[in-house]
N, C-alpha and C positions, 0 to 999 in steps of 0.2 A: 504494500500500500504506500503510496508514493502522493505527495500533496502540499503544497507552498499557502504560506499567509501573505502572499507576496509582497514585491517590494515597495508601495506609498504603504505605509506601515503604523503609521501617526495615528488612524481612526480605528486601531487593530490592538491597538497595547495592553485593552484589556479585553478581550476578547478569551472566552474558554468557548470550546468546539468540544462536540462529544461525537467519538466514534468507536464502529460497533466490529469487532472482528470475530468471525465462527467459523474461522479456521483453525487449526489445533497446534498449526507453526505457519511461521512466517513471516515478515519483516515491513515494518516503519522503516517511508524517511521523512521528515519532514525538513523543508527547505523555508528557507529566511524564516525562521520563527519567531512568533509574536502574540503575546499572550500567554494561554495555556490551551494544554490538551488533555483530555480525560479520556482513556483508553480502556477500553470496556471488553471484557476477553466475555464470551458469550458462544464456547463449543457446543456443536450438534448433538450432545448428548443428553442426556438427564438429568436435570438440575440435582436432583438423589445421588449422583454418583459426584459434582464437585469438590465435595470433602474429600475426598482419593486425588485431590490432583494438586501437582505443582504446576508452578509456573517457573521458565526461566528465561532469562534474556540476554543477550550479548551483542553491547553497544560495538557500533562498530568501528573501525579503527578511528578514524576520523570524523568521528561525532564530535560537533561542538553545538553554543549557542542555549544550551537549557539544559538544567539540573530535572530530577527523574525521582521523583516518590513516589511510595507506597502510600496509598491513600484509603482511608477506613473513617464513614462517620464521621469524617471533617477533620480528619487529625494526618497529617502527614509527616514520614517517616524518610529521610533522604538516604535515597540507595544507589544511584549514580551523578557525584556532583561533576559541573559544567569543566571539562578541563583534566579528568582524571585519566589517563593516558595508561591506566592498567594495561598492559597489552591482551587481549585472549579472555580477560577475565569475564566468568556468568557469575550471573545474580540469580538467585533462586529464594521463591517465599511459597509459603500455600496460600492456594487459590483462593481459600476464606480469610486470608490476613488484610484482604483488601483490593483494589485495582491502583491501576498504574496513570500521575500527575504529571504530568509533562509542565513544565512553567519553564518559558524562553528567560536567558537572561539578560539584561540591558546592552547594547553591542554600539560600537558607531560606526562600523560598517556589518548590518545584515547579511548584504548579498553574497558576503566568504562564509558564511554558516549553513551547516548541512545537520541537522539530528536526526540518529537511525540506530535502527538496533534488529536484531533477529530475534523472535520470539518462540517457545514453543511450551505446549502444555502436555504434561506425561503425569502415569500413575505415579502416585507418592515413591512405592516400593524401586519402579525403576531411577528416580529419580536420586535415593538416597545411594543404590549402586553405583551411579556416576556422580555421586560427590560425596561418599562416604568420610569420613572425617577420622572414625578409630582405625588404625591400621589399614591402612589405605590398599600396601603393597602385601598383606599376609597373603600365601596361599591355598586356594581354596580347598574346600571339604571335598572328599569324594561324593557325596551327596549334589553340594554346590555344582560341582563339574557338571553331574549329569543332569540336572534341571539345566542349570547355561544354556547345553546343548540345543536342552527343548526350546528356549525362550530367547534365544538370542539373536540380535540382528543378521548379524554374520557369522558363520563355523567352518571354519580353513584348517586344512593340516599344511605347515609351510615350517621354513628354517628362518632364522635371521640372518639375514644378508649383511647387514647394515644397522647403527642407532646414531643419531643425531641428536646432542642433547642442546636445547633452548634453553639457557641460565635466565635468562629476562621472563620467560613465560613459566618458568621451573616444569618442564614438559621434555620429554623424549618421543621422537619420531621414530618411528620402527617399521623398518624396510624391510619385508616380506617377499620371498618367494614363496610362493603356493606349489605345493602339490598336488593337494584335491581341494578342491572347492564345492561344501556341504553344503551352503545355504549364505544366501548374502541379499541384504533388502536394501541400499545400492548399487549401485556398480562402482562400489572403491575398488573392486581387486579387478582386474583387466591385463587382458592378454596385450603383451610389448616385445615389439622388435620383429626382426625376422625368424628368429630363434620360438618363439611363439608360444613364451613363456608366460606364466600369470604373475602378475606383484603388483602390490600396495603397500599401503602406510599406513600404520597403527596408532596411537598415540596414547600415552599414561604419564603419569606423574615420575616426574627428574630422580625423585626422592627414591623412586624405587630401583634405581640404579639398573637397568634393564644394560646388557652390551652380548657383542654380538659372538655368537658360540656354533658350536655342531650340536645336529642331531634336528628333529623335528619338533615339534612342537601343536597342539590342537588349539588355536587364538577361537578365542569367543569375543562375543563385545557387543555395544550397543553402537550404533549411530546417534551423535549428537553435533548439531549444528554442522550439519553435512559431513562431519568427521568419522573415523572411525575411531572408539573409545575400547578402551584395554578392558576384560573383562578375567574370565578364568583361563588361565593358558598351562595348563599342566605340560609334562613333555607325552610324547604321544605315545610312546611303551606305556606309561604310568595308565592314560588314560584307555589302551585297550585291555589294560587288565582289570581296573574296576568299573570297565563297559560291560568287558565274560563274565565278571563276581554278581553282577545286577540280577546281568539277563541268565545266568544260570539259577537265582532266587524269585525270578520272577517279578525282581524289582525296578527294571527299567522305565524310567518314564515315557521314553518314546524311542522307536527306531532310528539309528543311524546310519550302520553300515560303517564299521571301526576299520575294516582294512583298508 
């Protein structure tokens, strides 16, 4: 959604606009801004099911021009101020904490201002996955592995090629050759070259020290903000033996195909 308070601006300064989006992600920009904005997240689902949902948002690089609260009942909460140059950083609150206040800040020249952000709305549970805060980098249960499986954006058996580590964004880039490609709900992993190989890019937090080794490995993960985000990655012996321990007790969540 893309939309200017344009530039004679003077009859504009106070100005709040209310808009209404019922899409579950997707992205504001707003150009020369002035006044405010009241953004009103309003998903095609069941007003009964809002309690289950975050919200999160990631301003984009070069957002300037208006500071960005959380807004509840008249009381507002500043969650991205005018200028803050975090690289990469989301913002995440639940969807019952409130909606989101756009207020342009005073500028003398408008027309170099652009404010925009990406948004999206997901179940609480996946949500706390991709920003978990206790032990971020532990790895996962056997249990944990084989639900991933089931529930995961994408499930690749591939090696590390490659790690890139981002000190500014505190983020590791993880360059992926694929072997088998299980399931993926974008097209991050794509066949390159003449050689007509599969690879992608992963991404997890710096802190877990990820680098690059032999052997294979089973990458799970989510998609966020068109990314691909690190989920349970055991090595991939480990994980076809507590795929035969499941499926010989009858406990597997869901089929694979481990070899």
């Amino acid at each position: 959604l893309s939309f200017s308070s344009g530039l004679t601006h003077e009859s504009h300064k106070k100005d709040v606009e209310q808009v209404y989006l019922r899409c579950s992600e997707g992205s504001i920009e707003w150009m020369y801004p002035t006044g405010a904005l009241i953004v009103n997240l309003r998903p095609n689902t069941s007003p009964a099911s809002y309690k289950h949902l975050t919200v999160c948002i990631k301003p984009f690089k070069d957002s300037a021009g208006a500071n960005i609260y959380l807004e509840k009942t008249g009381e507002l909460k500043l969650l991205v101020r005018d200028g803050d140059r975090s690289p990469s950083k989301v913002y995440c609150f639940a969807y019952d904490q409130g909606g989101l206040f756009i207020e342009a800040t005073p500028q003398q020249d408008i027309s170099r201002k652009i404010t925009g952000f990406q948004y999206e709305l997901m179940n609480k549970g996946i949500a706390s996955d991709l920003h978990t805060v206790s032990a971020p980098c532990r790895p996962c249960s056997d249990t944990e592995v084989l639900l991933a499986v089931c529930t995961s954006d994408f499930v690749i058996r591939g090696s590390i090629q490659d790690v890139t580590n981002k000190a500014e964004e505190q983020e590791s880039i993880i360059h992926v050759g694929v072997s088998k490609l299980y399931r993926q709900k974008s097209k991050v992993f794509q066949l390159t070259g003449e050689s007509g190989n599969w690879r992608g890019q992963i991404k997890t937090l710096l802190e877990c020290g990820v680098k690059p080794g032999d052997g294979d490995f089973l990458f799970t993960g989510r998609m966020h903000f068109g990314e691909a985000r690190l989920g349970c990655a055991p090595r991939f012996k480990d994980f076809q033996r507590m795929y035969k321990e499941a499926k010989d007790k009858g406990l597997n969540p869901c089929e694979i195909g481990p070899d």
